[in-house]
N, C-alpha and C positions, 0 to 999 in steps of 0.2 A: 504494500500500500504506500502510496506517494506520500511525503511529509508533509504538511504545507510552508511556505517559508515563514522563515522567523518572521520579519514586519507579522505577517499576519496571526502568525502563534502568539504573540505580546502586544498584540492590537490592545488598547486600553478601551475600556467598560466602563469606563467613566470620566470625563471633565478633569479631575483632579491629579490623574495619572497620567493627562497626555503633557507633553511639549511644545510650547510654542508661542505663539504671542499671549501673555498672561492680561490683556485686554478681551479676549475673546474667551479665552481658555478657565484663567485665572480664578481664584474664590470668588471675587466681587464681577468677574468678566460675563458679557454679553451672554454667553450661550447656558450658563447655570442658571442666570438670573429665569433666562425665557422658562427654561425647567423648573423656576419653582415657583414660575407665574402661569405655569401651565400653559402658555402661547408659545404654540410652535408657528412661525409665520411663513407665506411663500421665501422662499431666497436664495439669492445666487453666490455659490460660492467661488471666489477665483486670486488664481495664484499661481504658483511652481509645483510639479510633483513633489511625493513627499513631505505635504505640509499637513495633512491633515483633513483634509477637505472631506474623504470617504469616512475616514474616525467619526469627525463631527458628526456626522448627517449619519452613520448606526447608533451614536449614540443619542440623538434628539429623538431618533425614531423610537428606539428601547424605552424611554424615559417619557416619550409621549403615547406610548401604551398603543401607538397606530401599527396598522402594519406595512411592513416593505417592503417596495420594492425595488430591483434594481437595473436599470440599463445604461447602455452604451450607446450613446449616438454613432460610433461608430460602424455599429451593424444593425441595431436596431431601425424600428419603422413606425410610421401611425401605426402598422396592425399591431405592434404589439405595445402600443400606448395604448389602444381601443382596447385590450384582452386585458390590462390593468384594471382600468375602468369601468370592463365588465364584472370584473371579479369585487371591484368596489363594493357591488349591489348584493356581494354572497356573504355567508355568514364570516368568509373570513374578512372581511372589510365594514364586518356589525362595528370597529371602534374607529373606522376612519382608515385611510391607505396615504400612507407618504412615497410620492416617487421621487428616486434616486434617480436623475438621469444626468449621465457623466460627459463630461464632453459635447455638452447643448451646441457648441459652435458647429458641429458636422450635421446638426440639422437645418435644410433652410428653411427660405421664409415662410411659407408653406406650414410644413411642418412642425414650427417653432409658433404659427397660428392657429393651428389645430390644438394646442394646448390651454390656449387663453380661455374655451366657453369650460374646460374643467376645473380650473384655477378657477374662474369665475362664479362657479354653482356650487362650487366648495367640495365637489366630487374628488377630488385631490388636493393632498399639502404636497406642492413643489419643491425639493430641491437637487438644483440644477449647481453642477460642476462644471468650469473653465479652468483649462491654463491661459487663455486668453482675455486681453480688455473687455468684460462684458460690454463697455457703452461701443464696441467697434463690431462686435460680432452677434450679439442678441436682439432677437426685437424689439423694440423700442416702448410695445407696447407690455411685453414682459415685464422689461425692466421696470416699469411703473407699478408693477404688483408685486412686486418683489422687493424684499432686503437683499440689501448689495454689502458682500464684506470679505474685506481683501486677504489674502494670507500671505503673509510672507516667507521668505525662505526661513527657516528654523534657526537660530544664533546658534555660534561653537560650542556656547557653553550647555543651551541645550542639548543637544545632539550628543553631550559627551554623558549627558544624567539617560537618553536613551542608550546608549550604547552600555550603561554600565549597567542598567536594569536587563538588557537581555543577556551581557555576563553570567548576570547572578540566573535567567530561567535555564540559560545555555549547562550551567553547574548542575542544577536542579533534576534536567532533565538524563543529563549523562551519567552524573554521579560521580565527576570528574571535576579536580580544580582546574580554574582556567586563568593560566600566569598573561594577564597583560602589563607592559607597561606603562607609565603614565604618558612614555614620549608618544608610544603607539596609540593610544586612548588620544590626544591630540592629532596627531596624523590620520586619524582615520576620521575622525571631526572633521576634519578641515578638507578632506578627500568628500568627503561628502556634497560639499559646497550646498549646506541649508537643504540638502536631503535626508529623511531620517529614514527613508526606504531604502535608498542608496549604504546607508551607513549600515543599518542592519544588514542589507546582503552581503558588503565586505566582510565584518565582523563573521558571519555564519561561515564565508568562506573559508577565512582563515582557521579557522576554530576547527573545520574538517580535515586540514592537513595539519596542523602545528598546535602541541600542548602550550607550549610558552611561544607569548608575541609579542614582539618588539616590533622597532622603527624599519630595524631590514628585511622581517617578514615582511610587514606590510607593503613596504617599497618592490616586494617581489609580484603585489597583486596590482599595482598602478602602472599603468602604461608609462613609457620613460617619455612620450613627450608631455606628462604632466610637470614632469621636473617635480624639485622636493625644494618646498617652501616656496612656491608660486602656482601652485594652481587653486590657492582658493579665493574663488572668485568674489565669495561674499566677505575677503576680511579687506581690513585697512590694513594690508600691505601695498594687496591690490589696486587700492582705490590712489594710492601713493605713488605708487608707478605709473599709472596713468597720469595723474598729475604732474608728474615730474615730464615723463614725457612732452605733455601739453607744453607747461610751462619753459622747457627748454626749448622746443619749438618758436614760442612766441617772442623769448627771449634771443630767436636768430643764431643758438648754437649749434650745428651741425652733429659734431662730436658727442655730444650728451644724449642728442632725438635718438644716435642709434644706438647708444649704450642702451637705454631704458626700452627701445623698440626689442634691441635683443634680448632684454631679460624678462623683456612680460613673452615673446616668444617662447623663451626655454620652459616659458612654465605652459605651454599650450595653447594658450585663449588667442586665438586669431581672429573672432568677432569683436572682442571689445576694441581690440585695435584698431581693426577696421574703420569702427562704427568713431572711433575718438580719432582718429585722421581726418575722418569727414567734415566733425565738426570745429577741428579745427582749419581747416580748409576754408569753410562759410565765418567762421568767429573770428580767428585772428590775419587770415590775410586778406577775405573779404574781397572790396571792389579794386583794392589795390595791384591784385595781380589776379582777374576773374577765372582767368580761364584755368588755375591751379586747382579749382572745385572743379572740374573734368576729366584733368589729368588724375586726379587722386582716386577719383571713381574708378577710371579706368584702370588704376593699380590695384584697389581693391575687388575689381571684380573676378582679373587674373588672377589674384591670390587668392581670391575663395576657389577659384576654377582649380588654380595648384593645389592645393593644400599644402601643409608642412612638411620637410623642411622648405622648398623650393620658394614657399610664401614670402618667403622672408626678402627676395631681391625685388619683386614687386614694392613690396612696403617700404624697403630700404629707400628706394627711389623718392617713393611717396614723401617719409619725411624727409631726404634731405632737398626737393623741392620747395616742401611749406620753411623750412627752416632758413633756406635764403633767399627766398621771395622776401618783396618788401610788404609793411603790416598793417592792416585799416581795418578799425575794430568799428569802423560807423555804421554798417549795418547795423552790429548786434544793439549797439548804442540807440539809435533811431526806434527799430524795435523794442526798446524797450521802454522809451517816452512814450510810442503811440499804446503799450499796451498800459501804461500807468493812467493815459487820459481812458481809453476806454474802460479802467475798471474804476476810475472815478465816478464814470455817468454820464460822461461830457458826449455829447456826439449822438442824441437818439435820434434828432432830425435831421436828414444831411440835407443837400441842396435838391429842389426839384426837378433839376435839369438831369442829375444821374439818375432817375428813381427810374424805373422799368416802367412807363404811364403808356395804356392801351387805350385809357377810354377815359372823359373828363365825365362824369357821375354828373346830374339836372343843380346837385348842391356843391360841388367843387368852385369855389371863388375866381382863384388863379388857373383859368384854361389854356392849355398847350403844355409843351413840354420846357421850349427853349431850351433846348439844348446844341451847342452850337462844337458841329464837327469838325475838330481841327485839321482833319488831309484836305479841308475845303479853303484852306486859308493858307498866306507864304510861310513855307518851311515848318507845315503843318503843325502851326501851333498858333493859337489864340485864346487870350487870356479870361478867363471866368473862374468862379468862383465852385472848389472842390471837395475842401471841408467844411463839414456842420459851420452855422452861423456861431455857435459857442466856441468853435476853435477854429475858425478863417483867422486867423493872425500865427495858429500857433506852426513850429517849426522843431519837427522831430528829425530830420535828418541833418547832418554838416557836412559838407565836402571835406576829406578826409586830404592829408598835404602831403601825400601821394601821386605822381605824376597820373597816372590813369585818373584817377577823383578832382585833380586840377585841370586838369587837360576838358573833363568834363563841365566843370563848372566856368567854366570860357567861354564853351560852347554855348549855353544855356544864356550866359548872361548876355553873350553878344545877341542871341534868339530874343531875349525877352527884353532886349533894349535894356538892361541893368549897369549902372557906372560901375 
């Protein structure tokens, strides 16, 4: 007979024995409270593997006396939401039926609206699982019946009290001590990266070949382009090399972007690199040198196409590009004036000449559009008026004193007649 894996032999049965954010989890957190208010609500869980998402949702089921059930959007269908549903109506659904269903983003829209009239008649309590942003991948009108709540990757320090708890079932159930130590009880935390499924199937592995585990056991179960002491992605080492990378970049040193490019390399993560290339591409070299947000793309996409080690001459390229191009941060800067006045409130009425007008209504005052198209006028441009009347004066962008950024604001001014 098949074992089942640990994660699921140490599955916790209750709120107080799991790990994870002690907001949700915790004595006073979210999910015990709804248990002892006896409201279990629709809701959408989403996050990373590993956090917890399936724990939660047997455990509100168990505790709210419903019964469960469970699918996968991955293979599942309406027919077998409709055979849930049916079964709602049989004795086993006399206390109510909670569906489980995993992976709601593989359903479409369709699909994902064929749930609303049961959600609605109270024929089922919903809860639905993502690894993805619910507000990008769920119906809209779901998400309005639903509680939305995020889970995060599980901290080290977590991950090291699960790991030490399936120790003690792992002893339990062999009747065998099991020598870890504390360096490996870390490296296998940290190898996790805010997985506690991940953590426990290391943990199990090791445990099948080796009575006593250290650092160089475990190093025997990690792939070697994770490298040792950088593959974890959730700590602040991580988040430090990246930084420094940036940072060196922005500060035009060549020599540094590929030290820090090679050492988050050695430890594996070719995405985050990737994705922190790009943005420094748009942040710190900007309009100064545009077309370096192209070329960076372009390296990056070869180096996903390569993968490692090969990745590494694409990316090489990439920063030492950003790192001696020259630097104009007025984008991000501009962007971030105009989103300070929009979260002011400034700006609800823009001008009537841009509004999308099809039809002036018997009670519309101001009839027509006026809107005046500038390829109709010299050097297609003609001056009118583009921001809200509350901010027609204001000025979120600056030309940056950058030959590309100068060179533009010449142009313009010579255009708009400006001394």
């Amino acid at each position: 007979m098949l074992k089942q894996p640990l994660a699921d032999r140490i599955r916790p049965k209750s709120f107080e024995n799991m790990v994870g954010d002690p907001k949700l989890f915790g004595k006073n957190g979210i999910f015990p409270r709804m248990i002892a208010q006896n409201h279990i609500p629709n809701m959408i869980l989403y996050g990373p593997s590993g956090t917890g998402k399936t724990t939660a949702a047997n455990i509100l089921a168990s505790s709210s006396g419903k019964t469960l059930y469970k699918l996968n959007a991955t293979t599942a269908g309406l027919a077998d939401v409709k055979q849930v549903i049916a079964e709602s109506g049989s004795l086993l659904g006399m206390g109510g039926v909670l569906l489980y269903l995993d992976e709601i983003q593989y359903f479409n829209k369709k699909q994902q609206q064929s749930l609303l009239e049961y959600i609605e008649n109270g024929k089922i309590t919903l809860i639905a699982s993502t690894t993805e942003n619910p507000y990008f991948y769920v119906y809209p009108a779901i998400i309005s019946r639903c509680a939305v709540f995020e889970f995060k990757s599980v901290a080290r320090d977590q991950l090291k009290l699960a790991v030490s708890a399936a120790v003690s079932l792992l002893e339990e159930e062999s009747g065998k001590k099991i020598s870890l130590t504390d360096g490996a009880l870390s490296m296998i935390a940290s190898a996790a990266a805010g997985d506690v499924r991940r953590a426990l199937g290391l943990l199990e592995n090791l445990c099948s070949v080796y009575e006593k585990i250290t650092e160089e056991t475990v190093k025997g179960f990690l792939p070697e382009v994770m490298g040792i002491g950088g593959f974890d992605k959730d700590g602040d080492g991580h988040y430090d090399l990246l930084s420094a990378l940036q940072k060196s970049i922005r500060g035009s040193d060549p020599d540094a972007a590929l030290f820090y490019l090679a050492k988050l390399l050695a430890g594996g993560d070719l995405i985050s690199v990737c994705r922190r290339l790009q943005v420094i591409a748009s942040e710190d070299i900007g309009l100064a040198y545009p077309i370096a947000a192209v070329v960076v793309r372009s390296c990056v996409e070869s180096a996903r196409e390569l993968g490692l080690p090969e990745a590494r001459i694409p990316l090489a390229n990439a920063a030492l590009l950003l790192a001696t191009s020259p630097k104009s941060n007025s984008a991000e800067m501009g962007i971030i004036a105009a989103t300070e006045a929009v979260a002011s409130g400034k700006g609800a009425d823009f001008p009537r000449c841009l509004q999308n007008v099809h039809f002036d209504g018997e009670n519309v005052r101001e009839k027509g559009q006026n809107y005046k198209y500038p390829h109709d006028y010299p050097n297609h441009y003609v001056s009118q008026q583009y921001l809200p009347d509350d901010l027609k004066n204001a000025r979120f962008y600056t030309y940056g004193e950058n030959k590309t950024e100068q060179a533009a604001k010449m142009y313009w001014d010579k255009i708009k007649h400006k001394p």
